[in-house]
N, C-alpha and C positions, 0 to 999 in steps of 0.2 A: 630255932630252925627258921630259914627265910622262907617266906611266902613265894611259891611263883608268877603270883599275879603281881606282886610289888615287884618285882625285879622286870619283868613286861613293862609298868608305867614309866620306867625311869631311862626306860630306851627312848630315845626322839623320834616325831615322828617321820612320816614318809616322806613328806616334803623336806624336813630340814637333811635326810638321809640324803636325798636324789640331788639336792644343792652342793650339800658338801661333794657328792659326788663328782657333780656338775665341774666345782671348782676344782677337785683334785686332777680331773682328766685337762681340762684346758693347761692348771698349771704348767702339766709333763708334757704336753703337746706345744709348749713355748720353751721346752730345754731339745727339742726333737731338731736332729739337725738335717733339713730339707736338701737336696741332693739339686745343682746347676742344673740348668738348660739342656749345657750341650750332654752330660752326664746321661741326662732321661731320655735325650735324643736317643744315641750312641745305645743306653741298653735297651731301648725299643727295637733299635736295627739288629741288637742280637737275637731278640727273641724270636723277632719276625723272620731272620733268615734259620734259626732253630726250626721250628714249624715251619718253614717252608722245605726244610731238608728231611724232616718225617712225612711229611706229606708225599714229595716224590719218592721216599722208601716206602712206604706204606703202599701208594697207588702200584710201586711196582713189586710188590706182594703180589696183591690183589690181582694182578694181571695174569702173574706167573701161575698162579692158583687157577684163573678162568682159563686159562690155557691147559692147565692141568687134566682140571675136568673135562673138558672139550676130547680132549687125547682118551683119555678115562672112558667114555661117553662113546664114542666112535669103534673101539674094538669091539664091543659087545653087539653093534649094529653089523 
């Protein structure tokens, strides 16, 4: 029957763990294929007119709602 403490020693340590690690992540980060200029332009202008088209749904919730209340608010006066 094997020892648990031997089987612990024959692991590497933390440093040579975090190295390999070190290298396995940079390797796959050099197979990673980076997306053009105009590509990251072009989906920033999507995102941006995205959020910008919840935002003016959004604020006109928000309007429709304080107007709500207001109507809401006023019969009882």
């Amino acid at each position: 029957m094997a020892n648990p403490k031997n089987q612990e020693t024959n692991k590497p340590n933390f440093f040579i763990r975090m190295g390999r690690k070190l290298k396995d992540t940079f390797s796959e980060l050099k197979r990673v294929t980076w997306p053009t200029f105009p590509k990251v332009v072009k989906s920033t202008c999507v995102v941006l007119v995205v959020v910008a088209a919840f935002l003016v749904v959004a604020t006109g919730i928000n309007y429709g709602l304080q107007k709500l209340l207001e109507v809401i608010t006023n019969i009882g006066a």
